[in-house]
C-alpha positions in Angstrom: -37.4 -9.1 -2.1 -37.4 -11.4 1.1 -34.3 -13.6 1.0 -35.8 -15.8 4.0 -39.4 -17.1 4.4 -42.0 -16.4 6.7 -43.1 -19.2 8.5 -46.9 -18.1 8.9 -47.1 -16.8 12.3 -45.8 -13.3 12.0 -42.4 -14.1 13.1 -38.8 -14.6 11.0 -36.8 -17.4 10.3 -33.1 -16.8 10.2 -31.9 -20.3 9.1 -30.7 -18.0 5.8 -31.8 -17.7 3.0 -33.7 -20.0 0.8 -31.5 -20.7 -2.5 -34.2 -20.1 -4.7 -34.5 -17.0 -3.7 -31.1 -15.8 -3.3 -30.8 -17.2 -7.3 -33.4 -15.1 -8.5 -32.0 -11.9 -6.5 -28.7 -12.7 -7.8 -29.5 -13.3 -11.3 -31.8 -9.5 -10.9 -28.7 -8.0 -9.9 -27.0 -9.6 -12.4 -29.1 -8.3 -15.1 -29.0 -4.9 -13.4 -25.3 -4.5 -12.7 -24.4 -5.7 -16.6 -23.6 -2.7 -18.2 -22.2 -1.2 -14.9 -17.9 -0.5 -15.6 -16.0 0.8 -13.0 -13.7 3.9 -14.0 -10.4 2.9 -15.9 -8.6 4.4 -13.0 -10.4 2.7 -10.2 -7.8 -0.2 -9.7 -5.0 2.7 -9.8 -6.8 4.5 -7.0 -7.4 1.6 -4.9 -3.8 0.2 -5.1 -2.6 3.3 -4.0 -4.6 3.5 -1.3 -3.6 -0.2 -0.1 -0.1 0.8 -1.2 0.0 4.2 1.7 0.0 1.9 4.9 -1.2 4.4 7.1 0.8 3.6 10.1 -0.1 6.7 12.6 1.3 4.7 14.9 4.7 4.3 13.8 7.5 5.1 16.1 9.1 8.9 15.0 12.5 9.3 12.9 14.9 11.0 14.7 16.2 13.7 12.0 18.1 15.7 14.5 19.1 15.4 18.4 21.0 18.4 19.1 20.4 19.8 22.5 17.4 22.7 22.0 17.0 21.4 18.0 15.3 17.8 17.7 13.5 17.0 14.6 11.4 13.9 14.6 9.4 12.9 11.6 6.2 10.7 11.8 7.5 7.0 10.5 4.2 7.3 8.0 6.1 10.5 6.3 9.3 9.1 5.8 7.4 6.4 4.0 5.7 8.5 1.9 9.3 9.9 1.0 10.6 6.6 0.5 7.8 5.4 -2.0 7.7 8.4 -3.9 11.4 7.6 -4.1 11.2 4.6 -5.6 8.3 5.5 -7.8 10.8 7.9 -9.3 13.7 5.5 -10.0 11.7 4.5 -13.5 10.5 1.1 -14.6 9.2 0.0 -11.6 5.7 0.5 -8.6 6.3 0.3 -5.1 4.9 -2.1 -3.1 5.7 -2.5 0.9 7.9 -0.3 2.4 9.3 -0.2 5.7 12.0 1.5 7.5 13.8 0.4 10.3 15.2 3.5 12.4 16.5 1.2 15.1 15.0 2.6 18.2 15.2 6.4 16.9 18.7 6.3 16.0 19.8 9.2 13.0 20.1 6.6 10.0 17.5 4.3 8.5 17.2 1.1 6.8 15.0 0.6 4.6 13.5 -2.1 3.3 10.9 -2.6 0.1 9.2 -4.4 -2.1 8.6 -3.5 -6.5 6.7 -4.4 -9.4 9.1 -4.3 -12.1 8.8 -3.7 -15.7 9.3 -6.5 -18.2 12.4 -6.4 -19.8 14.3 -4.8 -17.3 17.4 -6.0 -15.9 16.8 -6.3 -12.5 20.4 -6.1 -10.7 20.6 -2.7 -12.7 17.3 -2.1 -11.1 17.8 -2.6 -8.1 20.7 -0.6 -7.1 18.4 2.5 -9.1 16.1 2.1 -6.9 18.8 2.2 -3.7 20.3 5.1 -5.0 17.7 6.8 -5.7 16.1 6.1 -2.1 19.0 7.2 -0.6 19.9 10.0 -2.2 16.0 11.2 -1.9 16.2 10.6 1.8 19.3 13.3 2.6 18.1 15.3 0.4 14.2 15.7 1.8 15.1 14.3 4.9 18.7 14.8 5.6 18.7 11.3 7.0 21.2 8.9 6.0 20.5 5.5 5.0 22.4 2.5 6.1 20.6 0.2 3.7 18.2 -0.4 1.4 16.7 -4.0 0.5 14.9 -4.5 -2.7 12.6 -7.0 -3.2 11.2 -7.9 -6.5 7.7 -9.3 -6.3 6.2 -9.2 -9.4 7.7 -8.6 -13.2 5.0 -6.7 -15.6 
């Protein structure tokens, strides 16, 4: 189906399409698309894929700078640790994350943002979810964290 008219001579018209005709494909696809559901985990699998922030670009971690034995860690991995961190504290999603290794130096801070469950007190909350960061990050990383801001963005 055409959604813009012919004037005649062989050639198109691009002024866009003519509203009757964008109706009545609409109203097809409409009729078509009815019974179409997306999967119950579709909005699950798309959040998380918003929630990643690829960030390839990111500036390395420093994890060790002895002489002969530096570690660096891509800034997207330490994310990663740091949401599945937070994801682990209970009651609450990760949202953004950031981390803030001052210009390489050996400790972090870390800054991000939750979804937290209804009914939870959130003071209590939040220092779960700085704990647990911090005490995910030496362990996995064996970085130390300075600080960690919470943010609570949303209450479910």
């Amino acid at each position: 189906m055409a959604l813009t008219t012919d004037p005649g001579d062989g050639r198109r018209r691009d002024d866009g399409p003519v509203p009757e005709v964008l109706a009545a494909a609409t109203a097809s696809a409409r009729r078509e698309d009815a019974a179409l559901v997306p999967p119950p985990a579709l909005l699950r699998r798309v959040m998380d894929a918003v929630r990643a922030e690829p960030r390839p670009s990111g500036a390395p971690v420093v994890l060790s700078a002895a002489p002969g034995a530096r570690v660096e860690v891509a800034e997207a991995a330490v994310l990663r640790v740091v949401r599945a961190a937070v994801e682990s504290a209970g009651d609450v999603r990760a949202g953004r994350c950031r981390v803030d290794a001052g210009g390489g130096v050996l400790r972090v801070s870390v800054s991000v943002s939750v979804t937290a469950r209804a009914g939870v007190p959130l003071p209590e909350l939040a220092d779960r979810v700085r704990a647990r960061v911090a005490a995910v990050a030496g362990a996995t990383l064996g970085l130390p964290v300075a600080a960690v801001d919470v943010a609570v963005e949303d209450v479910t």
